[in-house]
N, C-alpha and C positions, 0 to 999 in steps of 0.2 A: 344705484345710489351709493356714495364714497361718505363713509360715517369715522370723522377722524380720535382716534382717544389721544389727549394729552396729558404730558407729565405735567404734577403742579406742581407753579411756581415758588409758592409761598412756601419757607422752609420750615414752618410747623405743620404742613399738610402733608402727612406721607399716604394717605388714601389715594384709589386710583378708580376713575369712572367708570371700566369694565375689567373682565374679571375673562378667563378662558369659555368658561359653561356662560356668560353670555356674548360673546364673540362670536360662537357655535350659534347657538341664536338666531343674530344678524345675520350673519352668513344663508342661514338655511329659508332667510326672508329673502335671498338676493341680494342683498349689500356686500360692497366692498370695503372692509375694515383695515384702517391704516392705524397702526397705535402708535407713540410716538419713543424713542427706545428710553428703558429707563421707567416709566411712566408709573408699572408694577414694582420696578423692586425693591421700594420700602416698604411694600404689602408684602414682600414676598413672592411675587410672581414674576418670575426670571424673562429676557425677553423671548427666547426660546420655548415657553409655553402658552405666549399667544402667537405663536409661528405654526406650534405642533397643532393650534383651533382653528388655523387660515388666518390670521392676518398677518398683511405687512407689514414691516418694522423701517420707520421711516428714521433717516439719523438725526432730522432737525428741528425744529416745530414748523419752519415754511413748508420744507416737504411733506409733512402731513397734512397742514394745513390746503394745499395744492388740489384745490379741486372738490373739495371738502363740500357737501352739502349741508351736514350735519355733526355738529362736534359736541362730541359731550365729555366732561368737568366734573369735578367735585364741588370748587370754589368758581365764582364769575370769571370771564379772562379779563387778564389786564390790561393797559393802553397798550402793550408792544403786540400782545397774541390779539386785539381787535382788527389793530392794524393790517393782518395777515389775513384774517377770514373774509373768504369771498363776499361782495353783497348779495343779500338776499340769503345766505347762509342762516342757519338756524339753529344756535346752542341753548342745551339743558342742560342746568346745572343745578347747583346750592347757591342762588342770587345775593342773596342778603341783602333788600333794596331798601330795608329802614334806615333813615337815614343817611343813604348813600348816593341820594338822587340825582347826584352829580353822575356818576359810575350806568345809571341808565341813561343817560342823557346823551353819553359816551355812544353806545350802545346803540339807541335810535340813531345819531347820527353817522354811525356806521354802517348802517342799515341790515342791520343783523336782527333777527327774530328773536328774543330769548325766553326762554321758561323759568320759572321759579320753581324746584321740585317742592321749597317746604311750603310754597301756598296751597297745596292738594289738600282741596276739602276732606273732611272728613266723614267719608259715605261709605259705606259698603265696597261700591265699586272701586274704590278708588285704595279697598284699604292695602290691596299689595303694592302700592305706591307710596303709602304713606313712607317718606323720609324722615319725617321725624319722631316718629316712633320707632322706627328699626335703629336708629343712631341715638335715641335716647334709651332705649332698652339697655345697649352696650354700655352707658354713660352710668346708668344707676349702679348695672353691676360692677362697674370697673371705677365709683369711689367707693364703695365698699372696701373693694381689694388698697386702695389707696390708703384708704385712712386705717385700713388694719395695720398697713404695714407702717405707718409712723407713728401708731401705737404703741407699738412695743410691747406690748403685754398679749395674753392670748385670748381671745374672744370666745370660745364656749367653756361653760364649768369643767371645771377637771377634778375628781376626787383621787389623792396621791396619797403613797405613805408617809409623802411626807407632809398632806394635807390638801386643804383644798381649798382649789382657784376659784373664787368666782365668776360668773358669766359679766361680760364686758353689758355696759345698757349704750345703745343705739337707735338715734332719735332723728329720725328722717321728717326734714319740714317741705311741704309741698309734692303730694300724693298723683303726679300724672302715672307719664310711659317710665319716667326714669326713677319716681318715687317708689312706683311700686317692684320695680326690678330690685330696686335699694334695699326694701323688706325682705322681699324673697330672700336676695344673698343674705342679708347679716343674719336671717331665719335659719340658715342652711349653715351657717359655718359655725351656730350657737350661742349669738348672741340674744340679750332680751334686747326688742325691739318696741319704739312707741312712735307714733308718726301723728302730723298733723294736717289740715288740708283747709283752706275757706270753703272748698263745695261741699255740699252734703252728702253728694253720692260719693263721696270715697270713704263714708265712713264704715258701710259695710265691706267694701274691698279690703281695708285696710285686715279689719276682724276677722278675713276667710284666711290673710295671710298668717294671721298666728300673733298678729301683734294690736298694742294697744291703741285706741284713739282721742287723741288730746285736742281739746278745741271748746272754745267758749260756742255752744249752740244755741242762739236767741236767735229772734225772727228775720234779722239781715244774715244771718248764715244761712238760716234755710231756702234761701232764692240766691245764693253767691253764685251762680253758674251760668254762662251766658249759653244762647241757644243752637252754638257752636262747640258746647261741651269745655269751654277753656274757664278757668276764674275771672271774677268780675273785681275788680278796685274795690276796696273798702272802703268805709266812712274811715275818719282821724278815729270815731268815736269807739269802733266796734276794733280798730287796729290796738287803741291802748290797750282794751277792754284785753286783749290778744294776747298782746305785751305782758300783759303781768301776770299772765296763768304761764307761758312759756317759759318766764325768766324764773321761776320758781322750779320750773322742770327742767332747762340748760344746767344748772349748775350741782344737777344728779349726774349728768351725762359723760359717759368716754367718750363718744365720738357724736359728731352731731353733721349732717350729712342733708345742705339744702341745695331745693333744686327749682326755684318757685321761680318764674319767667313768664311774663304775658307780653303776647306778640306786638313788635311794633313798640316799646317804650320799655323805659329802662328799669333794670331788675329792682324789685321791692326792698329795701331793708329788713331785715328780719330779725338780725342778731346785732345785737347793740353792743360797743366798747362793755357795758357795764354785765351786762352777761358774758361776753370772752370771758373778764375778768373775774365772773364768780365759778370760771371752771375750775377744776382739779388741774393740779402741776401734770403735765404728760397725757391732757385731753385733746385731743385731735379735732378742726371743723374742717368739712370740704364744701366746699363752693360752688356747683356748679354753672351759675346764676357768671361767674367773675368778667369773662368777657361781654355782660352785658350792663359791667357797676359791681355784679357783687349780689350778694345777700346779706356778707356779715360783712360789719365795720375791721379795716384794717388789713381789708383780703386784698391782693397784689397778684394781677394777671400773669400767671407766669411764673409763678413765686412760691415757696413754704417760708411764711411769715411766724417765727417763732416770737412771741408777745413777752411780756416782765414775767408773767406770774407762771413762763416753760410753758404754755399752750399754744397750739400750732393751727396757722389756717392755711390751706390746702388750696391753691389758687392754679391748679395744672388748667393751659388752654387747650382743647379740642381736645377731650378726654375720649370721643369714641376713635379719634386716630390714634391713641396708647392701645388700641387693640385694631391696628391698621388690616389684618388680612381679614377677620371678621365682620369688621365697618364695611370693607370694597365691595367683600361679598354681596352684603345682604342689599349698602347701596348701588352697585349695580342690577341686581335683581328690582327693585325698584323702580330703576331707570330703567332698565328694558320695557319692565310690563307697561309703562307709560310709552314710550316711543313708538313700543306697536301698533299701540291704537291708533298713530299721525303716517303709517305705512300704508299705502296700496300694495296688495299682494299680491294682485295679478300684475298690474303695473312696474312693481317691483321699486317706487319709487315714494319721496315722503307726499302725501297728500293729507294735509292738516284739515280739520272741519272745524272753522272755526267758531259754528253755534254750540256745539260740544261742551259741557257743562267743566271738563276738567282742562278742556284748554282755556276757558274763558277766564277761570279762577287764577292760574298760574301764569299767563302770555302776561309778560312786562311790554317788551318792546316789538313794534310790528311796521311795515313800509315805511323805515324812517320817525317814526312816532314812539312815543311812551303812549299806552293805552289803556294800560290797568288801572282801575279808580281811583284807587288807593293814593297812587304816584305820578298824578296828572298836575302837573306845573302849576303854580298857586299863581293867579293870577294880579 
């Protein structure tokens, strides 16, 4: 089996789909690893270290692509890399098929196989696959580091002779994999920390982390969680209700650091014009919500949007590629422990089972077809 790794295209992507420790891996399954040159070294991994794992270092993307049964991505390919991949070939990636239903459509009629890694339920078995907890983990820690540093100011108490600093307050909205990573940090570097969440079960997590929990709790909070573990849409009623114990609590805050995202539709509003506005001069908000709309008013993908009143929002995209050789890692270890499961190992070759509960959830496209329920052509 010929498993090809590409460089991505997109020049906000500097993550790379394998990693040396799993090259070694593949290899030791029988495969033949072709990476494509370059591929690692925005991660940091020269091409010379996946030579020294056994792979080939192809110079082009046809060459890699050449014979390919199986290619794996960080980001979906695009029309020129579809165009190259064998039919019947089989890529795993980071799909991102909400509303992109065009881009699978591509895809089936390429006749190319493809996986969605972020649709991997959320079970037990599946959890060393989970991608988007291994890339939000990184995400929560690294606006932390972000919005410290356009702070300006220093984040734990300091008692000096020549006085004393207080502790920065850091108010993390929407309590998942990156909320609570968010705690943890500003926990550890000394900040005070208060966070808020719509489900109820994050309100003990929140408390074991050291920090406070803020949230209006009436009887539609106490069922906000769907049986999938993700938050549920609120009523208008229970979101004002939201809104005005928040907006009371933003405009105590240095940094304010949201992360609230439900799969499949566009990021919630959180943070209003009129709360930016009652921050402090040289308060920081980060975004991480931005490439899906945003969570605060006036964030800008891409951007540090300084506002009238000197408060800043924080709009970096692909915040786990600002920590690119960490992201590849952990997302190629992901990708592997998934891929092995669709190997024969005597056979030495890919044999997919397609009643398999975690191909079922993630196979977008298959013989030509979109198949997945989700993104089956409206008729």
């Amino acid at each position: 089996m010929r498993i090809a790794v590409l460089t991505e295209t997109d020049p906000i992507e500097p993550r790379v789909a394998a990693v040396p420790e799993t090259v070694k891996k593949f290899i030791g399954l029988g495969s033949e690893v072709v990476v494509q040159s370059g591929a690692g070294a925005k991660a940091g991994v020269p091409d010379a270290e996946y030579e020294s794992a056994g792979a080939k270092i192809a110079g082009s993307v046809e060459e890699a692509l050449s014979g390919a049964d199986l290619v794996l991505k960080v980001r979906r390919p695009n029309a020129d890399e579809l165009a190259k991949i064998q039919k019947g070939a089989t890529v795993v990636a980071i799909m991102d098929p909400y509303g992109h239903e065009d881009a699978l459509k591509a895809a089936a009629e390429a006749c190319v196989n493809t996986f969605a890694m972020e649709l991997m339920p959320r079970i037990t078995r599946a959890q060393v696959m989970d991608v988007l907890s291994s890339q939000a983990n990184l995400a929560g820690y690294r606006a932390v580091v972000d919005g410290a540093a356009e702070y300006g100011r220093s984040l734990p108490m300091m008692m000096t002779a020549a006085g004393t600093v207080p502790a920065a307050r850091i108010f993390i909205m929407g309590v998942g994999v990156a909320g609570l990573q968010a705690i943890a940090t500003a926990r550890r570097m000394g900040a005070v920390v208060t966070a808020t969440d719509v489900r109820p079960a994050t309100k003990e997590q929140v408390e074991s982390l050291g920090a406070k929990f803020v949230a209006v709790e009436d009887d539609e909070f106490k069922q906000a969680e769907t049986s999938g573990g993700y938050a549920k849409e609120m009523s208008a009623e229970y979101q004002k209700k939201q809104a005005e114990l928040v907006k009371g609590h933003i405009a105590k805050q240095d940094i304010v650091i949201t992360t609230a995202l439900i799969p499949g539709r566009p990021a919630p509003k959180l943070v209003s014009e009129e709360m930016v506005a009652s921050m402090k001069p040289g308060s920081v908000l980060v975004d991480l919500a931005v490439e899906r709309g945003g969570n605060v008013a006036g964030a800008k993908a891409g951007e540090i949007v300084t506002v009238g009143n000197g408060v800043k929002i924080v709009g970096h995209v692909n915040v786990p590629g600002r920590l690119a050789a960490t992201a590849s890692s952990l997302y190629a270890r992901n990708l592997y422990a998934f891929v092995e499961t669709m190997i024969d190992k005597e056979a030495k070759a890919l044999a997919v089972n397609w009643d398999d509960e975690l191909v079922k959830a993630t196979n977008l496209t298959r013989d030509g077809q979109v198949v997945h329920p989700n993104f089956q052509p409206k008729a």
